[in-house]
C-alpha positions as CSV (number, residue, x, y, z in Angstrom):
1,X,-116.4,-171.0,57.7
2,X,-115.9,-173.4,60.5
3,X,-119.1,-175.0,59.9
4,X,-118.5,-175.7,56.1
5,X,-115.7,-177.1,56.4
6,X,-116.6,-179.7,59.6
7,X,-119.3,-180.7,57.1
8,X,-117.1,-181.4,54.5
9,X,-114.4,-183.2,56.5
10,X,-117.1,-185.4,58.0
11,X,-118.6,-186.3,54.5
12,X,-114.6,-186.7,53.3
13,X,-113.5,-189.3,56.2
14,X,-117.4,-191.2,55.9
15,X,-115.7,-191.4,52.4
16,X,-112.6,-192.8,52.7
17,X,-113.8,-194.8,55.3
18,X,-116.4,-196.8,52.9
19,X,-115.0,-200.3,52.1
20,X,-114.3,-200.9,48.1
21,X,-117.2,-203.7,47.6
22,X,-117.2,-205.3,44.1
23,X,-118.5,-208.9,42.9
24,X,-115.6,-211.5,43.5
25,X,-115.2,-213.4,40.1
26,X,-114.9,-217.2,40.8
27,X,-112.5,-217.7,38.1
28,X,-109.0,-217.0,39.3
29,X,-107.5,-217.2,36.0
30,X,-109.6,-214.1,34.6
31,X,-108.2,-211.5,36.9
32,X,-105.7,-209.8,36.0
33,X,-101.7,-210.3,37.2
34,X,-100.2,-207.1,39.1
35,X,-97.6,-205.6,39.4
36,X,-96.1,-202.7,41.7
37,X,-92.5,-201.2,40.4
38,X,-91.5,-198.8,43.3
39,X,-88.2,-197.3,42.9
40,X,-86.1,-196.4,46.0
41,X,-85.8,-192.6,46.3
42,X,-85.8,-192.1,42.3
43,X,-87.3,-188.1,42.2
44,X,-90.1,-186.8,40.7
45,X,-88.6,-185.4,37.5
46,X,-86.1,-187.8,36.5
47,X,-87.2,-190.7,34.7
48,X,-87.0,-189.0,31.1
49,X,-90.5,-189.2,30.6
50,X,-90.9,-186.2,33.0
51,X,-89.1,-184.2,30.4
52,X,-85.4,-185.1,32.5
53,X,-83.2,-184.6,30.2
54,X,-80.2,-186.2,31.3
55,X,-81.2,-189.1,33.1
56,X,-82.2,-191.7,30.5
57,X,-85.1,-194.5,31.0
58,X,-86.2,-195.6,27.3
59,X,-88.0,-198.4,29.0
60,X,-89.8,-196.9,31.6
61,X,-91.0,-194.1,29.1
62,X,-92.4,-196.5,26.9
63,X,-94.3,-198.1,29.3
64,X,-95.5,-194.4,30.5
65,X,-97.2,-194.0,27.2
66,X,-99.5,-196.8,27.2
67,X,-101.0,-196.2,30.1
68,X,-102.7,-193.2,32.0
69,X,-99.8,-190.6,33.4
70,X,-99.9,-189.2,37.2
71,X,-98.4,-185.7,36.9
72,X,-99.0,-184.8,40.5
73,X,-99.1,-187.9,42.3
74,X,-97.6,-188.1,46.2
75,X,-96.2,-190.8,48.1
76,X,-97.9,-191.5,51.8
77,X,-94.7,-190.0,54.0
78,X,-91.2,-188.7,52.6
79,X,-89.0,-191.7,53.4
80,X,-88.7,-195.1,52.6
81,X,-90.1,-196.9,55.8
82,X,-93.4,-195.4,56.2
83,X,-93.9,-194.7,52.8
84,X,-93.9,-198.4,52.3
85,X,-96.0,-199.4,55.1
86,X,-99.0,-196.8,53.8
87,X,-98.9,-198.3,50.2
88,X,-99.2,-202.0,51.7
89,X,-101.6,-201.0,54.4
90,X,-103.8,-198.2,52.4
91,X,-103.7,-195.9,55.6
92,X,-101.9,-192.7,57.1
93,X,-98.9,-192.9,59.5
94,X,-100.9,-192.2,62.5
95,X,-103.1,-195.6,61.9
96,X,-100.0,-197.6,61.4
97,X,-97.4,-196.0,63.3
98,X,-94.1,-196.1,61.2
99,X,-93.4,-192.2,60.6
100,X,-89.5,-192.7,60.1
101,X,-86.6,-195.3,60.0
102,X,-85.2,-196.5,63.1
103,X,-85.4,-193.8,65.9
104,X,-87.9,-190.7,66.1
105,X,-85.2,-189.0,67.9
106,X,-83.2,-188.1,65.1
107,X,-80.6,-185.5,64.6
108,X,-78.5,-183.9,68.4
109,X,-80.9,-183.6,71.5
110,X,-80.1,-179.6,71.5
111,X,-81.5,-178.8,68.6
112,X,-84.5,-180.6,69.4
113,X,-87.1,-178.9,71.2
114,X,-89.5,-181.5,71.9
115,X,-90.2,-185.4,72.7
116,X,-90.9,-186.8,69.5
117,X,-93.5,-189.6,69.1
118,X,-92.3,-193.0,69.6
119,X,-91.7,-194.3,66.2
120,X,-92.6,-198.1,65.1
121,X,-90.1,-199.9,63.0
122,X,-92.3,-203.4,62.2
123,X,-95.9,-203.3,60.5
124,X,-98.5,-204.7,63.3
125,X,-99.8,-208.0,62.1
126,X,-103.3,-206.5,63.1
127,X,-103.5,-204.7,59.4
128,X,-104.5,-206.8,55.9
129,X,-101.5,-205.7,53.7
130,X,-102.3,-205.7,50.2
131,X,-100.6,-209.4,49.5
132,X,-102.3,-211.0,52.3
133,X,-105.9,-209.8,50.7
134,X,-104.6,-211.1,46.8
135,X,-103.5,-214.4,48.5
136,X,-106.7,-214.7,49.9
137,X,-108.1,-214.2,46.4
138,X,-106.1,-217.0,44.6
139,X,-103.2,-214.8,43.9
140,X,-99.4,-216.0,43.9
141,X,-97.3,-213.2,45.9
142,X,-93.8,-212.3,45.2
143,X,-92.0,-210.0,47.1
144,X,-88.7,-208.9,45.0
145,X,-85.8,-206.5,46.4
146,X,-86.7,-203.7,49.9
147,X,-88.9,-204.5,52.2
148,X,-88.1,-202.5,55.1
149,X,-91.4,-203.6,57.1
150,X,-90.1,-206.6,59.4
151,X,-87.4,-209.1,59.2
152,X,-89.1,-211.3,56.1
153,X,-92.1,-210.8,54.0
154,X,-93.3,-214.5,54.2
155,X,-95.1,-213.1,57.2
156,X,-96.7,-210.4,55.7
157,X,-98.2,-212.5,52.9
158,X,-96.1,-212.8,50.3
159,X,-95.6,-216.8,48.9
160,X,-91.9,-215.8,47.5
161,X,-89.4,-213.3,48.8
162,X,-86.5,-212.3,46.7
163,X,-83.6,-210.7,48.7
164,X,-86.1,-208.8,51.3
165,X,-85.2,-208.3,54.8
166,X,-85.1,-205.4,57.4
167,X,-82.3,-203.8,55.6
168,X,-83.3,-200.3,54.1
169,X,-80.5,-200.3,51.8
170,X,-77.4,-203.0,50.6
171,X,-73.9,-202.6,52.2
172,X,-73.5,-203.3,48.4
173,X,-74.9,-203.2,45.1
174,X,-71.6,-206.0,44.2
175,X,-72.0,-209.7,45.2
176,X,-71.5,-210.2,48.5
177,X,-74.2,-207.7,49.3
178,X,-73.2,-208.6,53.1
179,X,-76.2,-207.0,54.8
180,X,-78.7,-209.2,52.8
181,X,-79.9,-212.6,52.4
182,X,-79.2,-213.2,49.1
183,X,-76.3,-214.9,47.3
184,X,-74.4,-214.7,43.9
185,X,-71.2,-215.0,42.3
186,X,-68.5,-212.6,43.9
187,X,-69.1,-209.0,41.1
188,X,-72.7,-209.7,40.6
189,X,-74.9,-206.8,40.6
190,X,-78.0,-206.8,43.0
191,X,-80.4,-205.5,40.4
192,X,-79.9,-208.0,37.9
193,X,-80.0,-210.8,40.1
194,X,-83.0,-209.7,41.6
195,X,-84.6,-209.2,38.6
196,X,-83.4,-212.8,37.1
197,X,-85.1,-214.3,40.4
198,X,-88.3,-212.7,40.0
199,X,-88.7,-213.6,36.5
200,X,-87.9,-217.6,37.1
201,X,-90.4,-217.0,40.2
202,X,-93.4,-216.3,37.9
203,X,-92.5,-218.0,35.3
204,X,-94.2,-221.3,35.7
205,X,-97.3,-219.9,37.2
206,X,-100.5,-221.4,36.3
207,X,-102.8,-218.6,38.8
208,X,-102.7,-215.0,38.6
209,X,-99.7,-213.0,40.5
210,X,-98.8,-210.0,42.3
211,X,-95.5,-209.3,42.1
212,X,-94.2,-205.9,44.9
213,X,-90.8,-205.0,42.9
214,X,-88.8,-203.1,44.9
215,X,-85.5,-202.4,43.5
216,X,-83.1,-201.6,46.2
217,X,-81.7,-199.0,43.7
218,X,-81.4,-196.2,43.4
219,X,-81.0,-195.8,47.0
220,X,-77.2,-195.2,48.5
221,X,-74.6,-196.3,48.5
222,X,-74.1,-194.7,44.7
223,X,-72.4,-197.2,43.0
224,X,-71.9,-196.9,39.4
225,X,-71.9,-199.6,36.5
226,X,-68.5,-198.8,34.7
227,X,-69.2,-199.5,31.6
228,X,-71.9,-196.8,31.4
229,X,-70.1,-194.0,33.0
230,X,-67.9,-192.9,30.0
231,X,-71.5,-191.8,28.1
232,X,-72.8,-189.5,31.0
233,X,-69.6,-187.9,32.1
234,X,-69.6,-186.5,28.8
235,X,-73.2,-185.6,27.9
236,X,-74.1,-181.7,28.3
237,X,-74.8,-181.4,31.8
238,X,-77.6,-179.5,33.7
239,X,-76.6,-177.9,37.1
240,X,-77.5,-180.2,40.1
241,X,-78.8,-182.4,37.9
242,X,-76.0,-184.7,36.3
243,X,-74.7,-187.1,38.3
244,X,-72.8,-189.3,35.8
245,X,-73.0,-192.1,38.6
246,X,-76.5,-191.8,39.9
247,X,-77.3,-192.1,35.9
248,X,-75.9,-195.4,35.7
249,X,-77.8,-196.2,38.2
250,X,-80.8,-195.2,36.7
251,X,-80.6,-196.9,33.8
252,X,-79.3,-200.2,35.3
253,X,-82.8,-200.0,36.8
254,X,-84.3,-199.0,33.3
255,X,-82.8,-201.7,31.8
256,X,-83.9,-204.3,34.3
257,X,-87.5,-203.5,34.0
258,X,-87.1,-203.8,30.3
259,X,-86.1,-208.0,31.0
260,X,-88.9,-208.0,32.9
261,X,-91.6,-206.4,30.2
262,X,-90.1,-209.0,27.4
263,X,-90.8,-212.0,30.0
264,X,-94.1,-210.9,30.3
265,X,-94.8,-210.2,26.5
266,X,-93.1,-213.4,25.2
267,X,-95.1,-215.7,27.4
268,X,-98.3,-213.9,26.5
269,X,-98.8,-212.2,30.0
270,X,-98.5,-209.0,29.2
271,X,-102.1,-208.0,28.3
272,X,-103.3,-208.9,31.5
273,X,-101.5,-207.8,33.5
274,X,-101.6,-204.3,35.2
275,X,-98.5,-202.5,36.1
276,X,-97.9,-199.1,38.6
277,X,-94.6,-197.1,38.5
278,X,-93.6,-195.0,41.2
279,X,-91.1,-194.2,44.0
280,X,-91.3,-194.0,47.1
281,X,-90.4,-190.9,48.2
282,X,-88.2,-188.3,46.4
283,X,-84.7,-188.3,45.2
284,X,-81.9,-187.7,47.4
285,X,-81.2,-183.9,47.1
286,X,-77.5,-183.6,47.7
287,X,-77.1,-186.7,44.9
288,X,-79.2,-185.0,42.4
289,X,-81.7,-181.6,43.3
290,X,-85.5,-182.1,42.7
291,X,-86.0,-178.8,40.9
292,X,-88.1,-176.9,40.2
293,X,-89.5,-178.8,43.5
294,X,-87.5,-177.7,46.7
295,X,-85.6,-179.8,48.6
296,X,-85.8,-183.8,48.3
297,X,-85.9,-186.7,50.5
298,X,-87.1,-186.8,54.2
299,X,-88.5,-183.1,53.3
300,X,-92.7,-182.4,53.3
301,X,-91.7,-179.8,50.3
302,X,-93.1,-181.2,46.9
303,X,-89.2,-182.6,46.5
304,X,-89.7,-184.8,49.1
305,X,-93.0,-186.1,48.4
306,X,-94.3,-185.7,44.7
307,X,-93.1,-188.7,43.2
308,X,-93.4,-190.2,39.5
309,X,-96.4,-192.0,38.9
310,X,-98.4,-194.3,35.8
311,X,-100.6,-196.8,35.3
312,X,-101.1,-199.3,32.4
313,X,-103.6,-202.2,31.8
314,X,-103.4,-203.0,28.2
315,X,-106.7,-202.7,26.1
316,X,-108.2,-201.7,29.1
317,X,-106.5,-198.2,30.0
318,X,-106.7,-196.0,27.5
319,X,-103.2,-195.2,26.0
320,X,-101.4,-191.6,25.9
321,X,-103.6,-190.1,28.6
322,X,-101.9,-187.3,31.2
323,X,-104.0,-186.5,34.7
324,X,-103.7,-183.6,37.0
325,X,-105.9,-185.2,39.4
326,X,-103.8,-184.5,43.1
327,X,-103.1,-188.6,44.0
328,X,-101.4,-190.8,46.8
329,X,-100.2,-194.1,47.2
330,X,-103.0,-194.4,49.4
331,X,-105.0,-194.5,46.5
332,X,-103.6,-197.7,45.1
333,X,-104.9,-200.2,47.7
334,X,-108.6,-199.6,46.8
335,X,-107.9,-199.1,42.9
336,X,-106.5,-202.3,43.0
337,X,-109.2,-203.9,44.6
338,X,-112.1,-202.7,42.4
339,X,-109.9,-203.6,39.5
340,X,-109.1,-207.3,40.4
341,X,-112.8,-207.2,41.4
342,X,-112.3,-208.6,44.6
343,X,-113.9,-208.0,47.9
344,X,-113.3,-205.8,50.6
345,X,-113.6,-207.3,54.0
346,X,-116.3,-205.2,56.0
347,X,-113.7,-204.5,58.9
348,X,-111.4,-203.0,56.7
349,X,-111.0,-199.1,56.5
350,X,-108.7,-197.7,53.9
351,X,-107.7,-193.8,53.7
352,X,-107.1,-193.7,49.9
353,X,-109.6,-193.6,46.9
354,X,-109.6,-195.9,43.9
355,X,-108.4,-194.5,40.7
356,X,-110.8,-197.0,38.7
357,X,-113.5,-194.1,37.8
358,X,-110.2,-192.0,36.4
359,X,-108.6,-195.4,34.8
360,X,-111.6,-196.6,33.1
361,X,-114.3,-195.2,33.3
362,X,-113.0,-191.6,32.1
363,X,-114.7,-190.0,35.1
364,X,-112.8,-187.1,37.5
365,X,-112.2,-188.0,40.5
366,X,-113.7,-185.3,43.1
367,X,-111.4,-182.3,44.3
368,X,-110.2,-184.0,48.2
369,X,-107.4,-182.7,50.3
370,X,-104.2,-184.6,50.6
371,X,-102.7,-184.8,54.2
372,X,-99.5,-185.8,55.9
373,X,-98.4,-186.2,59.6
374,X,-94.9,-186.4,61.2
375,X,-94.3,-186.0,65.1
376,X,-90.4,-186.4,64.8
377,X,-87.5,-185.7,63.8
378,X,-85.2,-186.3,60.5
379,X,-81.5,-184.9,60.4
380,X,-80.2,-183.3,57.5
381,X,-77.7,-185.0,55.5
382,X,-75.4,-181.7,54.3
383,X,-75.3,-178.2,55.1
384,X,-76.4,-177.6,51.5
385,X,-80.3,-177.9,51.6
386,X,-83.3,-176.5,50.7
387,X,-84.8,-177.2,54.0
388,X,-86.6,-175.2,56.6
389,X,-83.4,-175.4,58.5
390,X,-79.7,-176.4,58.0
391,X,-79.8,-179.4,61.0
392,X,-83.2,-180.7,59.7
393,X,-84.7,-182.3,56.8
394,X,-88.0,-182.1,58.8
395,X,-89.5,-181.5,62.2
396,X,-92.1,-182.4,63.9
397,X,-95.6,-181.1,61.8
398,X,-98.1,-181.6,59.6
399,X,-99.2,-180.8,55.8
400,X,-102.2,-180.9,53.9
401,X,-102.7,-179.8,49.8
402,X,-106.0,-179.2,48.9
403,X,-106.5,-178.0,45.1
404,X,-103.4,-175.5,44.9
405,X,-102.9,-174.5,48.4
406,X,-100.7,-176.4,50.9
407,X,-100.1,-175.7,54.4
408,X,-97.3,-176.9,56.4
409,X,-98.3,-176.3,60.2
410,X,-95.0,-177.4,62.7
411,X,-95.4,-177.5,65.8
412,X,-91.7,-176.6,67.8
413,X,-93.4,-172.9,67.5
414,X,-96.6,-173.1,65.9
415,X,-95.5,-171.4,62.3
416,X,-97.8,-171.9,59.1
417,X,-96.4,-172.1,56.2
418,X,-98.7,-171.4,52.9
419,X,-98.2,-172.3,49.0
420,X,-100.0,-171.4,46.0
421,X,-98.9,-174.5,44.2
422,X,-100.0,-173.1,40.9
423,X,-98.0,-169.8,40.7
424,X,-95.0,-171.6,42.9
425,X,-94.2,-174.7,42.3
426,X,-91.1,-174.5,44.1
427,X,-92.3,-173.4,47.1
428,X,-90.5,-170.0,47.8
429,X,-93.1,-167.6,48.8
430,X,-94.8,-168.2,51.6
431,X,-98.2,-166.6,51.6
432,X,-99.2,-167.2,54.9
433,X,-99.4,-164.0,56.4
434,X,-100.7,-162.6,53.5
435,X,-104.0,-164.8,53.2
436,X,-103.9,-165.5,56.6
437,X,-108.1,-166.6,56.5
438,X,-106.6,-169.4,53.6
439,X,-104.1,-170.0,55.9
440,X,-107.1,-170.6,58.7
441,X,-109.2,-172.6,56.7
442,X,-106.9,-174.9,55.6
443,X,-105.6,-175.0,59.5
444,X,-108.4,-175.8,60.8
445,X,-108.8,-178.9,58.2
446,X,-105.8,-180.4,59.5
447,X,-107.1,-180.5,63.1
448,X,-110.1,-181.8,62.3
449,X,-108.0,-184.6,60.5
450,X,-105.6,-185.2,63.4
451,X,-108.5,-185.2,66.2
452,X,-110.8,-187.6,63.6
453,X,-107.8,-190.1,63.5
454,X,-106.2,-189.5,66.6
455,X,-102.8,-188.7,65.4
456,X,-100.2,-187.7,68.2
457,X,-98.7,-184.6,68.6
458,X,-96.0,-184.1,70.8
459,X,-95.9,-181.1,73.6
460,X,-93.2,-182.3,76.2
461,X,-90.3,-180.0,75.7
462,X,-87.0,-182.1,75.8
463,X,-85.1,-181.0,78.9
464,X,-81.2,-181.0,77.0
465,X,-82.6,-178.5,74.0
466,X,-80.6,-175.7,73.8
467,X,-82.2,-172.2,72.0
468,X,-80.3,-171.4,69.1
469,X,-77.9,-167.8,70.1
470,X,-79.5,-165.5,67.4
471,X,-76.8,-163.0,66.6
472,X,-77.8,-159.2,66.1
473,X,-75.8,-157.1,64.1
């Protein structure tokens, strides 16, 4: 068993390592404009679209249908910071560093039993990001709302930046924002000014753009818009899953990607112009549960990682179509290169695959495992969780889904944790000691994967953790 699978791992990473090489068209006006919409810590199963039922997005659904649907489609880490920097980089967390926000040494020192990985809080300048490539290629770059990657996007690449700093989240969603560089009458909300700014940015354009919308929302602090609040405290709620507030919030966000659609259809851009949705990680559990996925934000369970995803190019990606096909924002670096027919530069490596062959060419895209890595730590926000633990959202581990099984392997004491994804979606029955050869096989892919790209796993044992008193009856 061993042997088949170092074979396959060898042939996957000799893969994923291959550049994306395409002709370069010479005519900058005939590729197509781009946009990425990626919504701060909106889950899996809410826009309405998924079937949500309370949350409302008429926009956003819309837009789902003329394009090609993602049904189990996976951001790169599960929270905001290095989520972001594997989307604009096209690599894992070990290449690049960022595994959390701010300090790996999250959560009291007693209840952690080792010395986490030092964490990095600024993307290197060594790595291409995804805007630097398109300006190369006679794009216009506009950077519009979280960032979260260094202090301002102009030096990542970006020709424009609307309101993008450091800051992981506003102080306020209500002019004066205070933790953001970005001014407006006292009462304004951030979303609609944003979104006002990015259309007048692209609006005299003459070359093709990318724009990286970011919406702050629907991040913290939950801030409602009044006037829609009256119409969700009194629709039939579903348990966990009605926050009157939160859907405000939702459809503030919904309604601001609708300005932007008309923009791009009354000036005639529309048709050229290919758009991804997603989110970066997934919704906040304690603000609104991810179920039937467990747990939420900052979590490796599908709540914390499985993520809303579509893509739409029109008269180009066929309308109305749903995939299966396991996906990661990894993937969208090299789908957007082949698309925009642009050329990869021989010295860079990207861990992702392109989409095209699924987008356009009908093809399916060949049964690969999906892996993540975290060597720290991540408090838990409330008691009330659906987490390993009540003190942690994660700790130190790593995951990997191939097909229906995932493995989460942690490394305080060396547990396995195995999911048939098919049968439990929820991730309640661990099956681990059960299958324990599954459980193996799918082991022993992970450390191949960590050894092939070097990731860092801690061993030190922090000197101030204290073992939990286990009380016996």
């Amino acid at each position: 068993m061993r042997i088949k699978i170092v074979i396959f791992v060898s042939i996957f990473f000799g893969l994923v390592g291959c550049q994306t090489s395409q002709p370069s068209n010479t005519s900058a006006q005939t590729k197509p404009n781009i946009i990425i919409i990626n919504i701060d810590d909106m889950g899996w199963g809410e826009p309405s679209y998924m079937d949500g039922n309370f949350y409302e997005t008429p926009t956003i659904d819309a837009l789902s249908k003329q394009g090609t649907i993602f049904t189990n489609a996976y951001a790169a880490a599960a929270n905001c910071a290095p989520s972001r920097a594997s989307l604009m980089t096209g690599k894992w967390t070990q290449r690049h560093g960022i595994f959390t926000v701010g300090s790996s040494e999250r959560g009291k020192s007693k209840d952690r039993k080792l010395i986490p990985t030092v964490n990095k809080t600024n993307i290197s300048e060594k790595f291409l990001l995804i805007p630097e490539l398109l300006k190369k290629n006679g794009y216009h770059t506009i950077h519009a709302g979280k960032w979260h990657l260094s202090d301002n996007p102009l030096q990542n690449g970006f020709d424009t930046n609307i309101g993008g700093s450091h800051a992981g989240h506003p102080s306020s969603y209500y002019a004066p924002y205070k933790n953001l560089d970005i001014k407006a009458p006292k009462g304004e909300r951030l979303t609609g000014v944003i979104m006002d700014r990015l259309i007048d940015s692209i609006e005299n354009k003459d070359k093709p753009f990318f724009v990286n919308y970011a919406p702050y929302a629907v991040h913290t602090p939950i801030q409602p818009i009044d006037s829609l609040l009256e119409k969700y405290q009194t629709k039939e709620k579903i348990e966990g899953r009605s926050n009157p507030k939160y859907a405000t919030m939702i459809e503030d966000v919904d309604t601001n990607i609708g300005k932007l659609i008309s923009f791009l259809k009354q000036t005639d851009r529309f048709k050229n112009t290919i758009i991804i949705f997603t989110s970066d990680n997934g919704g906040l559990f304690f603000v609104s549960n991810q179920h039937p996925l467990r747990s939420g934000k900052g979590s490796y369970y599908e709540g914390g990682i499985r993520v809303p995803f579509f893509i739409i190019w029109e008269s180009k990606i066929d309308k109305g179509k749903v995939d299966k096909t396991p996906i990661s924002h990894l993937d969208i670096y090299p789908t957007l290169l082949e698309i925009a027919d642009i050329d990869s530069p021989g010295n860079l490596r990207l861990d992702g695959k392109s989409l095209y062959p699924i987008l356009l060419k009908n093809e399916v895209l060949e049964t690969r495992p999906l892996f993540w890595h975290f060597p720290v730590y991540l408090q838990a926000i409330t008691k009330e969780n659906e987490n390993r633990d009540p003190k942690f959202r994660t700790r130190p581990g790593s995951v990997v889904q191939y097909g229906k099984w995932k493995l989460h392997h942690y490394f305080e004491d060396n547990a396995l944790e195995l999911y048939n994804l098919e049968d439990d979606l929820g991730e309640r029955n661990n099956l681990a000691k059960a299958l324990p050869e599954k459980a193996e096989e799918l082991l022993e892919l992970l450390e191949i994967w960590r050894a092939d790209t070097n990731a860092p796993i801690p061993h030190e044992i922090n000197d101030a953790y204290q073992e939990p008193i286990i009380k016996r009856s």
